[in-house]
C-alpha positions as CSV (number, residue, x, y, z in Angstrom):
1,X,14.9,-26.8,-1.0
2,X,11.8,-27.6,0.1
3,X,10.9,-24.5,1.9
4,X,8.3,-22.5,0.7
5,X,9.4,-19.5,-0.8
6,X,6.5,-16.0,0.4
7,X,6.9,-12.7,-0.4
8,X,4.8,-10.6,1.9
9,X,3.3,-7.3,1.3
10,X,2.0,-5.7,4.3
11,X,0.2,-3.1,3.6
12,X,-1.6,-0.7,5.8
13,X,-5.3,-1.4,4.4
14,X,-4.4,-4.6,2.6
15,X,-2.2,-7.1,2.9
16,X,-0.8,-9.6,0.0
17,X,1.3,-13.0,0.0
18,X,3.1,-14.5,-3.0
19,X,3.9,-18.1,-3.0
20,X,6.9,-19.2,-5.5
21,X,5.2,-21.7,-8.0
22,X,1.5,-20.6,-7.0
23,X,1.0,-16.6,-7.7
24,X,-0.6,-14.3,-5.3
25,X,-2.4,-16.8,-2.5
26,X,-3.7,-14.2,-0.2
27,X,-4.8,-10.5,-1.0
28,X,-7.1,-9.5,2.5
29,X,-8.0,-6.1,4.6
30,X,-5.1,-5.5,7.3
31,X,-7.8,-5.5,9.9
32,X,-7.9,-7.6,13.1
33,X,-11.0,-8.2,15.5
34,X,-10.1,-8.8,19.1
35,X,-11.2,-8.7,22.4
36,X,-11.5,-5.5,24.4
37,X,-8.2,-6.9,25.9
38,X,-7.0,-8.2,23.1
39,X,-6.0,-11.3,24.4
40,X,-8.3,-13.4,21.9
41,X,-8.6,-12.9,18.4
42,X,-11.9,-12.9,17.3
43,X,-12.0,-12.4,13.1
44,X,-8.9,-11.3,10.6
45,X,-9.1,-10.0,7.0
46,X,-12.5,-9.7,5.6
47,X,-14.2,-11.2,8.4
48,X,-13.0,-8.8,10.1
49,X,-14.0,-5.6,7.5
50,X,-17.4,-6.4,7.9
51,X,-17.3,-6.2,11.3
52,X,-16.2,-2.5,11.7
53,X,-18.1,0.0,13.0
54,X,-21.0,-2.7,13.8
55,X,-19.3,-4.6,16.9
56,X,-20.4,-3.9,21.1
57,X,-17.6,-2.7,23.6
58,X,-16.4,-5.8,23.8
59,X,-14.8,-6.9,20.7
60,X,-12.5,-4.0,19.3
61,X,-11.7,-4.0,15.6
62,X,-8.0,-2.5,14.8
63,X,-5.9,-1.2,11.9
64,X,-2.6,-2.6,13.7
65,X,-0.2,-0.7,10.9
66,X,-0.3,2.8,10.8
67,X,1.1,4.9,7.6
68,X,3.2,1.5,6.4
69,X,5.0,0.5,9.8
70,X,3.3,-1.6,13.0
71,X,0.8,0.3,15.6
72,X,0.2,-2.8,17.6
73,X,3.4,-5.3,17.4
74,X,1.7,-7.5,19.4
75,X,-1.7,-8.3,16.8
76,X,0.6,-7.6,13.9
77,X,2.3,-10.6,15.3
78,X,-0.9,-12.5,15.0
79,X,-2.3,-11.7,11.9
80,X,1.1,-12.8,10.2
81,X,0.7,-16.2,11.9
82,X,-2.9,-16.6,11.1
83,X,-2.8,-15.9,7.2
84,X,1.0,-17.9,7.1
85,X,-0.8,-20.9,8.8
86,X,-3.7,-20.4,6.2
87,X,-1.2,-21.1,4.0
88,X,2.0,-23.2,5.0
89,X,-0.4,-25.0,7.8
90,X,0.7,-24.8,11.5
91,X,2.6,-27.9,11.7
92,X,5.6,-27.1,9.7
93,X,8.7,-29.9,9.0
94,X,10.1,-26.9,6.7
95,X,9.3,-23.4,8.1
96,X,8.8,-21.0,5.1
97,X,11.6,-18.5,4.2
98,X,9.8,-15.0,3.9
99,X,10.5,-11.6,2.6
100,X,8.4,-8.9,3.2
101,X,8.5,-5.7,2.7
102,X,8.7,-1.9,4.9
103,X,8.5,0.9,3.7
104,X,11.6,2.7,2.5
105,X,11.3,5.9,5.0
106,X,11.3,3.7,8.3
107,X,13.7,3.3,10.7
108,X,16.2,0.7,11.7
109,X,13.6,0.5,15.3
110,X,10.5,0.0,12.7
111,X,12.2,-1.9,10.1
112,X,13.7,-4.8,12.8
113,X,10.1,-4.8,14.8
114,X,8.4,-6.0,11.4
115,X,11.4,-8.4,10.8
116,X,10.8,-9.9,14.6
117,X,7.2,-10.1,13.8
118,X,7.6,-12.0,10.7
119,X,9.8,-14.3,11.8
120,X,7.8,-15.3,14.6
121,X,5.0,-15.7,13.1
122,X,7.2,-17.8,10.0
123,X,9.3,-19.6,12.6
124,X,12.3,-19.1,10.8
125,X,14.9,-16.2,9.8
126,X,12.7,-13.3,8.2
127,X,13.6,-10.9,5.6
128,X,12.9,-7.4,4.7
129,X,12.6,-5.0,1.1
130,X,12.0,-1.7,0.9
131,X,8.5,-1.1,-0.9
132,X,9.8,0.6,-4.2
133,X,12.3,-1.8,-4.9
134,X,10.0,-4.6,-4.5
135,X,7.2,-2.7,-6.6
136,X,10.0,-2.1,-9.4
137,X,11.1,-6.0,-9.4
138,X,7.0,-6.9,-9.3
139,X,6.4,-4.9,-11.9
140,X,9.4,-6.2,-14.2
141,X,11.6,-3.3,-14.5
142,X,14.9,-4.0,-15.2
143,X,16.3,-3.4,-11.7
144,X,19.6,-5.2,-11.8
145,X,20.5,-2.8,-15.2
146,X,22.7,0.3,-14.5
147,X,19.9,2.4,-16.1
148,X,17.3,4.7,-14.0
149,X,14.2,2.8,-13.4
150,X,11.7,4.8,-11.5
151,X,8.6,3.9,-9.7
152,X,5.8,5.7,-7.8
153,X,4.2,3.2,-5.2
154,X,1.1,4.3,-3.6
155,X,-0.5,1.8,-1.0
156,X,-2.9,2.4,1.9
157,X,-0.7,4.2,4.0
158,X,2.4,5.8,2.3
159,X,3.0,6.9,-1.2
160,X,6.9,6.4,-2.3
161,X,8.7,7.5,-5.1
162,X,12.5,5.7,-6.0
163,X,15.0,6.0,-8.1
164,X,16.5,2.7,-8.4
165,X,19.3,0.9,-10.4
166,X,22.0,-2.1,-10.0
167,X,19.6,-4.0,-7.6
168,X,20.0,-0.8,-4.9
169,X,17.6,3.1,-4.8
170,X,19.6,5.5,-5.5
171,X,17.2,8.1,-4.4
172,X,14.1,8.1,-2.7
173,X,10.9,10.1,-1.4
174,X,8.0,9.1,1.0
175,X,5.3,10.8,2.0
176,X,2.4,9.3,4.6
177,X,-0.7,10.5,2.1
178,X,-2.1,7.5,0.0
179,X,-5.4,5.6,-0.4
180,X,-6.7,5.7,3.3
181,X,-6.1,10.3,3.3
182,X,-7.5,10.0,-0.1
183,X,-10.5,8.5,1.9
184,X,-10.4,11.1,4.5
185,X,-10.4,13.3,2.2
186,X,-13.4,12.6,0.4
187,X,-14.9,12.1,3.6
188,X,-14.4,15.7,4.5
189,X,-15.5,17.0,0.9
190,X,-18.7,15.6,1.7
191,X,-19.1,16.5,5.5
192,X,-18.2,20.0,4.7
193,X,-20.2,20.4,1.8
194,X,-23.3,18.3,1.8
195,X,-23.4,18.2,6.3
196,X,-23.4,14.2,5.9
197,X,-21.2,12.4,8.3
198,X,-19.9,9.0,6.2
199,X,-17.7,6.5,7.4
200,X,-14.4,5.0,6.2
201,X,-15.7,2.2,4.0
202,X,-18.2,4.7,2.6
203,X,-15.7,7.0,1.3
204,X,-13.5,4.3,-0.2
205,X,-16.5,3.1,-1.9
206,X,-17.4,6.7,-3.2
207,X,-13.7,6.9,-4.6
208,X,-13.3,3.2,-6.2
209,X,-16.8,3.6,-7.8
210,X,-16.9,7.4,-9.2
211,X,-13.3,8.7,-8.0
212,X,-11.0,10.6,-10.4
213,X,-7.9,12.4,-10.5
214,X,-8.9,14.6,-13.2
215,X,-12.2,15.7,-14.9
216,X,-14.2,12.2,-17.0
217,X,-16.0,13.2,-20.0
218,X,-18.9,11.5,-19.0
219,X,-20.0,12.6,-15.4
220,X,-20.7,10.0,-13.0
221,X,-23.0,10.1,-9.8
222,X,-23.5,8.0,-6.9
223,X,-25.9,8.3,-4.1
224,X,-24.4,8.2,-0.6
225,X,-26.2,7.3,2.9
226,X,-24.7,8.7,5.9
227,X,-25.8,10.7,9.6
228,X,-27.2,14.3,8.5
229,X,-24.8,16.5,10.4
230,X,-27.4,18.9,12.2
231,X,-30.1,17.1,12.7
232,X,-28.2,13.4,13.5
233,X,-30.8,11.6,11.5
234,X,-30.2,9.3,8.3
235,X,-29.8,10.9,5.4
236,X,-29.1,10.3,1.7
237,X,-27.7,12.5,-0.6
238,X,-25.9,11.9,-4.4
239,X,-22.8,13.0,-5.0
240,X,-21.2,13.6,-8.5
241,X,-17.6,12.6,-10.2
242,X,-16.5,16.1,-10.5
243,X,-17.1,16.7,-6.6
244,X,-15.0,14.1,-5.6
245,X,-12.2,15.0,-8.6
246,X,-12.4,18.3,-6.4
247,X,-12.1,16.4,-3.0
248,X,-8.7,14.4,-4.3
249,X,-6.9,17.3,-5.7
250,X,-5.2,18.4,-2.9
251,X,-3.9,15.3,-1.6
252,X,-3.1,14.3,-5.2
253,X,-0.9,17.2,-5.5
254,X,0.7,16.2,-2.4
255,X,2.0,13.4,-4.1
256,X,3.3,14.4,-7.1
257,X,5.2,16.9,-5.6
258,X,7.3,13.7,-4.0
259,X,8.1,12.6,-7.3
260,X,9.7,16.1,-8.1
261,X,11.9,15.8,-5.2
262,X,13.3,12.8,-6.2
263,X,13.8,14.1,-10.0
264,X,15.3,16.9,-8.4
265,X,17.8,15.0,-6.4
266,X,18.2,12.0,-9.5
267,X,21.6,12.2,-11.1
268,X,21.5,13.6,-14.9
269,X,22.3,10.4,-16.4
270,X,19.5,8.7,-14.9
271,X,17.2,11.3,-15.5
272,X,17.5,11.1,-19.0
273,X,17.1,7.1,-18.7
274,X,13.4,8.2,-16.5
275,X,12.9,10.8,-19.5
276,X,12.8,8.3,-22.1
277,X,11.4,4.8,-19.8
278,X,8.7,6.9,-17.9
279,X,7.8,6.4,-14.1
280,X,6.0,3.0,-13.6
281,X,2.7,3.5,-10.8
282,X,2.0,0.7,-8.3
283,X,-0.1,0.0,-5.8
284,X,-3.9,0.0,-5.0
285,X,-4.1,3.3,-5.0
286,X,-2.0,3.7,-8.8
287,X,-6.6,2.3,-9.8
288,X,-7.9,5.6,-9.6
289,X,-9.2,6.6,-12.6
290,X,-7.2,9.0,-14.8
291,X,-4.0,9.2,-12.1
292,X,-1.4,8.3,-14.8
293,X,-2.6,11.3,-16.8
294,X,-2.8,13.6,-13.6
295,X,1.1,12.8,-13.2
296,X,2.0,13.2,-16.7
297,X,0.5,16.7,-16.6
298,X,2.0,17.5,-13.2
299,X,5.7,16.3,-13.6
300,X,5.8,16.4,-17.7
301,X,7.5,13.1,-17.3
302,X,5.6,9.9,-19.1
303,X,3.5,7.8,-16.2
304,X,2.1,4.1,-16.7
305,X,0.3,2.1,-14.8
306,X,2.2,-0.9,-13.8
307,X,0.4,-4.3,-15.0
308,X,-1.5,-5.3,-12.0
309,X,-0.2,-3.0,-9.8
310,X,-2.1,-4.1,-6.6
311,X,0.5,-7.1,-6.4
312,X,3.6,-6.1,-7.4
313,X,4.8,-5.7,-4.1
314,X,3.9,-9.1,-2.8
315,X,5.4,-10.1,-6.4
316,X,8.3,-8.4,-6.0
317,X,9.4,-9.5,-2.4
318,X,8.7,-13.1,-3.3
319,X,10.5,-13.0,-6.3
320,X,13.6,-11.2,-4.2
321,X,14.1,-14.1,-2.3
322,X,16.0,-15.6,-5.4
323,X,18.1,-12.4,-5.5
324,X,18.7,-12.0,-2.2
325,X,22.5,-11.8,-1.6
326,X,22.7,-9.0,-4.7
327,X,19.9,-7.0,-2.6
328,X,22.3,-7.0,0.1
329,X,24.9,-6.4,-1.8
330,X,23.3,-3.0,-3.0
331,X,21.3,-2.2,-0.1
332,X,24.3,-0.1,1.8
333,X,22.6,2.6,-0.1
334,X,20.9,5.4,2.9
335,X,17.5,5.6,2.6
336,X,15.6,9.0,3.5
């Protein structure tokens, strides 16, 4: 009863932590300095960031999740441990119980290595939730409700769609195109177009500052600095709203066509439920401008942007905890 109650959302590009009684606690980049050898960790989170792409040989700056599951088990491991001690302190008369969450088209081999890391680093039995149903429970839907509740997470690494109802998905899609190939993507608009080599952060600047899904009244501009592709010297060019509306399409597309596979395969009388309710967006990537509107016009099915949909996950496998024996319950369900 004194445990600490965290919900985890670990993210490919960011990662979030939920403390019962306390709200969101922790919201940094999923980046990890080390040593060349990583034996040593040198800076995590934001510290971290502002290191990449500005470091010598020696100190290697990591990603260690890859499309939603773990790259590196080993500094995955030690991340989790330095932002739970941030929190919970390293001394620890009751370890916290967590629940965090995987994405929902992992297998049992991903899916147990991010359990193993979490306990480890939590020193105590660790829990796991797929990342729609958490999203759908973060974002209030009424999940324990025999009626179709649909959500459409997009993250840093994966995009899912779910079809969820009586605490279990009853259907679900997932696809490995989110925020960090909507990056890319923008990336290569502007490589290919304008011969200007940018870098990661640079695109997901260009994107969170003037990105779109669809066409803005009022054209925005922004200019961009980045390695002329010819000549290799530094250039600066500006780039407009509708370019990068251009860039996104593709990818965006990508996306929604997920969502019709799971309509496709939802049962009729939840599909009239998701008719009438709409499909809820979440995620970090659900902030680009106009992408509810995009959807709507795509599927011809009502989409929202969830409340503060950057933390709904973290939300929703905190809050989980407390209904953890019904997840259970429910969760015989096949995901695919």
């Amino acid at each position: 009863m004194f445990a600490k109650k965290i919900g985890i959302d670990l993210g490919t590009s960011t990662i979030l932590i939920y403390v019962k009684g306390r709200g969101i606690v922790l919201r940094e980049p999923s980046i990890v300095a080390t040593t060349d050898d990583q034996e040593k960790i040198v800076a995590v989170g934001h510290e971290a960031l502002a290191m990449l792409g500005r470091v010598p040989e020696a100190i290697e700056v990591t990603r260690p999740l890859r499309d939603g599951v773990i790259a590196n088990y080993r500094v995955t491991e030690k991340m989790l441990e330095f932002f739970i001690n941030r929190i919970v302190g390293s001394i620890r008369l009751f370890p916290p119980e967590v629940m965090i969450s995987t994405p929902v088209g992992i297998t049992s081999v991903e899916r147990r290595a991010v359990e193993d890391a979490a306990r480890k680093a939590a020193r105590r039995q660790a829990y796991t939730i797929p990342e729609p149903l958490a999203a759908a429970i973060g974002a209030g839907l009424p999940v324990d409700t025999p009626t179709g509740n649909m959500v459409l997470d997009m993250g840093g690494g994966t995009s899912e769609a779910a079809v969820i109802s009586m605490n279990g998905i009853v259907t679900s899609r997932s696809i490995r195109v989110a925020g960090m190939k909507l990056d890319d993507a923008i990336a290569s608009y502007v490589r290919r177009k304008h011969n200007l080599v940018i870098g990661e952060q640079t695109a997901e600047e260009i994107k969170i500052t003037i990105g779109s899904a669809m066409p803005m009244e009022r054209l925005m501009s922004l200019e961009v600095k980045g390695r002329d592709q010819v000549t290799g010297l530094p250039r600066t060019i500006r780039v407009g709203s509708d370019e990068i509306t251009e860039a996104l399409n593709e990818r965006l597309i990508e996306i929604s066509s997920v969502v019709k596979n799971v309509l496709e395969a939802t049962p009729p009388e939840l599909a009239s439920d998701i008719i009438d309710r709409g499909i809820i967006i979440t995620g970090g990537s659900a902030q680009l401008r106009n992408i509810d509107a995009f959807l709507t016009q795509q599927i011809g099915v009502p989409c929202y942007v969830a409340d503060n949909p950057t933390a709904c996950v973290a939300l929703g496998a905190g809050k989980g905890l407390d209904i953890r024996e019904k997840l259970e319950r429910a969760a015989t369900v096949e995901y695919y």
